[in-house]
N, C-alpha and C positions, 0 to 999 in steps of 0.2 A: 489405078483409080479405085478409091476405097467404094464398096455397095452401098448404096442408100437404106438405110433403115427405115423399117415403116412406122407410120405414127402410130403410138402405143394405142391401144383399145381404148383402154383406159380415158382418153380424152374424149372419144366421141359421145356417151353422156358425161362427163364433165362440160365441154363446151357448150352443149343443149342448155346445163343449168347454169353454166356462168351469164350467154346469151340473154336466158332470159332475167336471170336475176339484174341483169346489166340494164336493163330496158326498166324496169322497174326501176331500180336506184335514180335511173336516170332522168326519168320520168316524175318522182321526187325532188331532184336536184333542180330541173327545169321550172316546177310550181313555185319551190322557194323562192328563184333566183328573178319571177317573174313578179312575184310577191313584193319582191325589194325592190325591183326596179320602177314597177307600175301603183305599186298597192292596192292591185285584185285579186282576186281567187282564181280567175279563168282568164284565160289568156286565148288573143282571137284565133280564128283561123280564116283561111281563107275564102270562105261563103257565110261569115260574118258581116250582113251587109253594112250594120252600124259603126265598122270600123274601115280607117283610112288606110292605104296603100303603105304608107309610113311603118304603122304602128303593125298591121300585118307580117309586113316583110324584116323588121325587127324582133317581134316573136320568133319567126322559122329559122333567121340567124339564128339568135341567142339556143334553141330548141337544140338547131342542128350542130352547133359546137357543143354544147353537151354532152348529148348526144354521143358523138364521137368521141371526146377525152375520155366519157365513164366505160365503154364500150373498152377502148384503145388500151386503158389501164385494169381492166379486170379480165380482157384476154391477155395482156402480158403477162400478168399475176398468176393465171392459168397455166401458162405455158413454163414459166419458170419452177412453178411448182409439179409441173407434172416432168419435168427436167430436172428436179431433184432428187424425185421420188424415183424414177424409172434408167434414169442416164440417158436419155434419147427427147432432143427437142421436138415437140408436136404438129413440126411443119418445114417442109423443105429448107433446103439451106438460104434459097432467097424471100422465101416468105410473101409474103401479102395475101391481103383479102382476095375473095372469087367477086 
């Protein structure tokens, strides 16, 4: 049974600044995409009282897949890149989020 390698240093502020740049971008991504869909600037939330159940739970989808792809694809970009640089991938062999 080969040892387990530990996640290179190296990643733990890399990850802090992908995280947050990821939240940003995404956070971007979601105003566009709510821009196109709706043609507002702000998008509701839920103690928005002048918006409906519909248009609410619409927004948190749309938000919450966002969300997650830009997330999803700038920790893989992460990891690939700190796997090329190091030779050692930044996360167990089966991986997932905590």
């Amino acid at each position: 049974m080969a040892k387990k390698k530990k996640m290179p240093m190296a990643y733990q502020p890399l990850g802090f600044v992908l995280g947050w740049s990821s939240g940003w971008l995404a956070g971007l991504a979601f105003r566009k995409t709510w821009m196109a869909i709706r043609h507002e600037e702000d998008a509701p939330d839920a103690l928005d009282r002048d918006r409906g159940w519909g248009e609410i739970l619409l927004a948190a989808a749309v938000q919450g897949a966002i969300f997650a792809v830009v997330r999803s694809a700038v920790d893989r970009a992460g990891a690939k890149a700190i796997e090329r640089s190091t030779g050692t991938w930044p996360a167990d062999e089966k991986g997932g989020r905590d």
